[in-house]
C-alpha positions in Angstrom: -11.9 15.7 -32.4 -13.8 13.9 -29.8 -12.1 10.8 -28.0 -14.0 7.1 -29.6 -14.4 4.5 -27.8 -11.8 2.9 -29.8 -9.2 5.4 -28.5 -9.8 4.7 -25.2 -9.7 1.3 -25.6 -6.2 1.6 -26.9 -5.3 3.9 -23.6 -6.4 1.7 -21.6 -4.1 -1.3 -23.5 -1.3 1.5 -23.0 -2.0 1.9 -18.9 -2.1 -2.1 -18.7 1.4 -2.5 -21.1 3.1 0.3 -18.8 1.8 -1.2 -15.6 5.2 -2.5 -14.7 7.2 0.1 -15.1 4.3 2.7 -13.4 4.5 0.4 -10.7 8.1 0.2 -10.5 8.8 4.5 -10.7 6.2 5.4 -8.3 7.9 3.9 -5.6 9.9 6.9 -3.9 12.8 4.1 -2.6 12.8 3.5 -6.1 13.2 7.0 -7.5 15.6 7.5 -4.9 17.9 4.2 -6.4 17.5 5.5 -10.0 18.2 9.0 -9.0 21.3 7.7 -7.3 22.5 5.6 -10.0 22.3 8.6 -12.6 24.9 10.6 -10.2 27.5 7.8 -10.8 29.1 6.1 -13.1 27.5 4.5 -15.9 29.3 1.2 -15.5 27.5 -0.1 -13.2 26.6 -0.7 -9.6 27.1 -3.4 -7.1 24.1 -3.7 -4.3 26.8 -3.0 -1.8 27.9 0.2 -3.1 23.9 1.4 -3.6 23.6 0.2 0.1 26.4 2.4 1.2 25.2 5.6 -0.8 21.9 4.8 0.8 20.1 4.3 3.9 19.1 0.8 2.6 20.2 -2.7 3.3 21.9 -5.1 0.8 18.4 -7.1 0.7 16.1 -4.1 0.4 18.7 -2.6 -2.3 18.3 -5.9 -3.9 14.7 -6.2 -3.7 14.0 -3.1 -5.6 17.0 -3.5 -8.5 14.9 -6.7 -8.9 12.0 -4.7 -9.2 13.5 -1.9 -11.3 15.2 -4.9 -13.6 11.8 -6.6 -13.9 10.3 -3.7 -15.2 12.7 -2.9 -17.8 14.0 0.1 -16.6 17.7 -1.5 -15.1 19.5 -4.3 -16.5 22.5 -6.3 -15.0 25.8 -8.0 -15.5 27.6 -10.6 -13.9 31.4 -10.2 -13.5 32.5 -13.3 -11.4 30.9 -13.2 -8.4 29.9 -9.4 -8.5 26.2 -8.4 -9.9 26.8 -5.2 -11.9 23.5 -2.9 -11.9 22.9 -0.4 -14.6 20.6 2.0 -16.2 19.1 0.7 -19.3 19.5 3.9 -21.7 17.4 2.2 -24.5 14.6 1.3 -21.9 11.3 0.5 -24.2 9.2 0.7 -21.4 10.2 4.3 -20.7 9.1 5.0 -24.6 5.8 3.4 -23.7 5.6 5.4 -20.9 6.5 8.8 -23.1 3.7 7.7 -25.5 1.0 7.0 -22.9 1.5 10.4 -21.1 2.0 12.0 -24.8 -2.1 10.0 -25.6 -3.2 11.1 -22.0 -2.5 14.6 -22.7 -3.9 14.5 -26.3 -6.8 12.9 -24.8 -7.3 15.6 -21.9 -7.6 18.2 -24.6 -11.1 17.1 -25.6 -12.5 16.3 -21.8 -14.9 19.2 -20.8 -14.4 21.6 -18.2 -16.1 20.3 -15.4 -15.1 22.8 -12.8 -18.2 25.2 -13.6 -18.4 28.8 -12.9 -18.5 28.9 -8.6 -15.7 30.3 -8.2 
């Protein structure tokens, strides 16, 4: 069944609520951090540590867990004076993003083939 305009509508709600976290994940620093965070222990990780495992300073480590945190995708603790960093496994924003690709591809079923015969 063709797309309505009320289905696109509601993708382009979905792009706007995932904005964030799109934002946040196509950053390849960022990728990076969250690719080096899943290699480790799950209890959490101080900026120092990231910094060490990484070619990154304590403020641009920082700077992106801030970034990663704001979009929903890392959470934090505080132990004293130590800022714990952490994968959030029940990240909402990575089920929106799951949906939006799961609608995109729905939607990319009932596009036409544009590509014409010149080959």
């Amino acid at each position: 069944m063709p797309n309505t305009i009320e289905d696109v509508m509601r993708l382009e709600r979905e792009f706007k609520a995932c904005h964030k976290v799109l934002t946040a994940i196509g950053d390849e620093t960022r990728q990076h951090l969250i690719c080096v965070m899943l290699q480790n222990e799950c209890g959490g990780h101080r900026v120092i540590d990231i910094a060490k495992q990484t070619s990154l300073s304590r403020p641009a480590v920082s700077h992106h867990m801030q970034i990663l945190r704001d979009a929903g995708i890392v959470k934090s603790r505080k132990e004293g004076t130590c800022i714990y960093y952490y994968l959030d496994p029940e990240a909402g924003q990575l089920s929106a993003l799951i949906t939006l690709f799961s609608d995109v591809r729905e939607f990319m079923k009932y596009v036409p083939d544009r590509s014409g015969d010149n080959d």
